[in-house]
C-alpha positions in Angstrom: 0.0 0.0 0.0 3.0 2.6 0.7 4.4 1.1 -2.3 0.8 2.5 -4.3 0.7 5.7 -2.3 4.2 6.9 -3.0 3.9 6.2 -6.6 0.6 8.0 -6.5 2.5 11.3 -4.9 5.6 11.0 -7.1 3.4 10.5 -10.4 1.6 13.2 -9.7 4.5 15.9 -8.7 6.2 15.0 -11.6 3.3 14.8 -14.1 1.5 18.0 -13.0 4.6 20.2 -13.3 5.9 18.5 -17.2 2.5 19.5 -18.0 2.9 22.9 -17.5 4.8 23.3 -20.0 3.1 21.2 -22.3 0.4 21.8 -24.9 -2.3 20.4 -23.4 -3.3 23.0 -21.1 -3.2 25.2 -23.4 -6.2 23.1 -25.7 -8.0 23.3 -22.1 -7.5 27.0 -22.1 -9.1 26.7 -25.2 -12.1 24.8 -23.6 -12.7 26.3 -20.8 -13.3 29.5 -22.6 -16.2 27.4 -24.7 -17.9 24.9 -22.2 -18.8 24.8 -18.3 -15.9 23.9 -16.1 -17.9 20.8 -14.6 -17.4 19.3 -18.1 -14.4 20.6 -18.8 -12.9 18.6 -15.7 -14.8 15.7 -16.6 -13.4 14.9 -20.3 -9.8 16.5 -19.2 -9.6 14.1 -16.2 -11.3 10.9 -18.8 -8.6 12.1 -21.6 -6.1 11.4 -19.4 -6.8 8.8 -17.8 -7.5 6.9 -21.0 -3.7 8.3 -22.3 -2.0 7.1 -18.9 -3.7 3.5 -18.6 -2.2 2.9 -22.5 1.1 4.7 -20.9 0.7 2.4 -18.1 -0.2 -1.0 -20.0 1.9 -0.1 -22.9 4.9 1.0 -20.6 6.4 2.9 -24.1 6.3 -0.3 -26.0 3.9 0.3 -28.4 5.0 4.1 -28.8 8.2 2.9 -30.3 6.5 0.2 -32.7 4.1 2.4 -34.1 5.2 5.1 -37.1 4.9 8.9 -35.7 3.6 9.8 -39.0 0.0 8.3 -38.9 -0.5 9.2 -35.0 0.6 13.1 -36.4 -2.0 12.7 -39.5 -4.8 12.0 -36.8 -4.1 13.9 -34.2 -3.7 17.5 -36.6 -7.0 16.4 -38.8 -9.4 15.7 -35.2 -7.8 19.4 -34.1 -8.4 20.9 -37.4 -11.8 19.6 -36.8 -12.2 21.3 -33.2 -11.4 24.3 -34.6 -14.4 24.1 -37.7 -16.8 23.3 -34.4 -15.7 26.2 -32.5 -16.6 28.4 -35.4 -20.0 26.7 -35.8 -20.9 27.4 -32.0 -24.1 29.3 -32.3 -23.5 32.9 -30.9 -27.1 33.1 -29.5 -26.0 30.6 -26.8 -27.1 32.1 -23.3 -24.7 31.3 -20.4 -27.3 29.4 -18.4 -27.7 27.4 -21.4 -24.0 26.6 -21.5 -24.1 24.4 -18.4 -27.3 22.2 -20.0 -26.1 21.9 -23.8 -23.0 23.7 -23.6 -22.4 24.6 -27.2 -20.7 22.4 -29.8 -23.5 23.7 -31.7 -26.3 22.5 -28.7 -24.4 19.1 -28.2 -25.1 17.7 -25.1 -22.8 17.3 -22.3 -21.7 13.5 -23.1 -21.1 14.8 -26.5 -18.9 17.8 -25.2 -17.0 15.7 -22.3 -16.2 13.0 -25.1 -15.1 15.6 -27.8 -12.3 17.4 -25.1 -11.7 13.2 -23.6 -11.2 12.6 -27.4 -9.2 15.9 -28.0 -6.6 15.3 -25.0 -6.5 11.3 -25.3 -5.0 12.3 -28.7 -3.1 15.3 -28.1 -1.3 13.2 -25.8 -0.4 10.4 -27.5 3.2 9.7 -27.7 4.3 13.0 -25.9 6.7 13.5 -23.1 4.5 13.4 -20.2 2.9 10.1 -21.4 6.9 8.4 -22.0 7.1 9.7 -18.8 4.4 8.4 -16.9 5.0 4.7 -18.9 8.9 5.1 -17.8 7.6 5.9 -14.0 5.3 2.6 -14.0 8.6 0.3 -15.0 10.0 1.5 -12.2 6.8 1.6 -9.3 3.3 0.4 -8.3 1.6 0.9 -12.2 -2.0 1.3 -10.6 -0.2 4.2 -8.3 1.2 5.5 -11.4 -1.5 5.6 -13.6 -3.7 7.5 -10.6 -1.2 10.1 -9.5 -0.6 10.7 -13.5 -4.0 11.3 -14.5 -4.7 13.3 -11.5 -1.6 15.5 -11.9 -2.5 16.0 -15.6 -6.1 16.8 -14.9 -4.6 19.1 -12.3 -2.6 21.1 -14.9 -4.9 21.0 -17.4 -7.8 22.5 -15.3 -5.2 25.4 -14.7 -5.6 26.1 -18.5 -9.3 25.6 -18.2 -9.8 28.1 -15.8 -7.6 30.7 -17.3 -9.8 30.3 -20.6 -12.6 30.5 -18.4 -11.9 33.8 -17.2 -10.8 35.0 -20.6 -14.1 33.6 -21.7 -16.6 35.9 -19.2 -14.3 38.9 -20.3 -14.8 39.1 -24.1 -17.5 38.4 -26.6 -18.9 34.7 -27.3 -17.7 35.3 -31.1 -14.2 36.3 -29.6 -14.0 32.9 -27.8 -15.1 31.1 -30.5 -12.8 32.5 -33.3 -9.7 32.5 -30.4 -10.5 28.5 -29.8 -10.6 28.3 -33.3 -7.5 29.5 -34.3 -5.9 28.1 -31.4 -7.1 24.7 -31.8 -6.3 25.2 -36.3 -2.3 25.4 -34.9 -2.2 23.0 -32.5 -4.0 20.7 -35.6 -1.4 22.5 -38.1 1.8 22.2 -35.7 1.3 18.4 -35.3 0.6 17.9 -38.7 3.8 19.6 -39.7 5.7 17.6 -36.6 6.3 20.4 -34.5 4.7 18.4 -31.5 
């Protein structure tokens, strides 16, 4: 149990702060400017757990088998795609409405959580903090690992997600929309040119 505990402490210290830095909080900036924070948390915190359990299972394995190439293709296209939603967004969205259907164009909130699970899950395929997090469960309790990991990347994500939620009260609904938009087009543009 101490064994569990300390990898859940150590996973999380070092996960939370490599995030930081990383581009993922930045893409929750992104939604938490557009949706409530409630469902923000949710598909952040479901992203990243379903990134670390492959980290975990995989331990790196499968990272180094598989070509960068497709994984890049995929990963730009579903952001390029994020980015034609945000556009869409319907400007006549009122803010109580935002917590019921939360825009996506009136999706509902399973549709919302699993769009920013799916966005993240992606985004973090193959990138540092999930080599990291597979290198930390060859070496410690992988269960401990995959818990402190996904709870130090929701952490650091959900720093972006309130940051873009404040941004997002400040300015304009078509602001937000056409700032997540262009922020989400070069995150899909910078991985498809294999800057990330």
């Amino acid at each position: 149990m101490v064994d569990i505990i300390s990898a859940i402490v150590t996973s999380f210290g070092v996960v939370f702060v490599a995030e930081l830095g990383d581009k993922t909080p930045l893409l929750a900036l992104g939604f938490g400017a557009q949706h409530s924070l409630r469902l923000v948390a949710v598909g952040l915190t479901l992203g990243y757990a379903i990134a670390n359990l492959l980290a975990v299972i995989v331990g790196g394995l499968l990272g180094a088998a598989l070509p960068d190439r497709p994984i890049q293709i995929v990963s730009g296209l579903v952001f390029l795609g994020f980015a034609v939603l945000a556009l869409r967004r319907d400007d006549d969205v009122e803010e109580d409405d935002v917590e019921s259907v939360d825009g996506l164009g009136g999706a509902s909130a399973p549709k919302v959580v699993g769009s920013i699970a799916l966005a993240i899950a992606i985004a973090e395929m193959g990138d540092k903090t999930q080599i990291t997090t597979a290198t930390l469960a060859s070496q410690a309790a992988p269960i401990g690992v995959w818990i402190g990991a996904t709870l130090g990347a929701a952490s650091s994500g959900m720093v972006g997600a309130v940051a873009g939620r404040s941004i997002g009260h400040r300015i304009s609904t078509r602001a937000v929309n056409v700032a997540s938009a262009v922020l989400f087009a070069a995150f899909g543009v910078a991985i498809l040119a294999g800057w990330f």
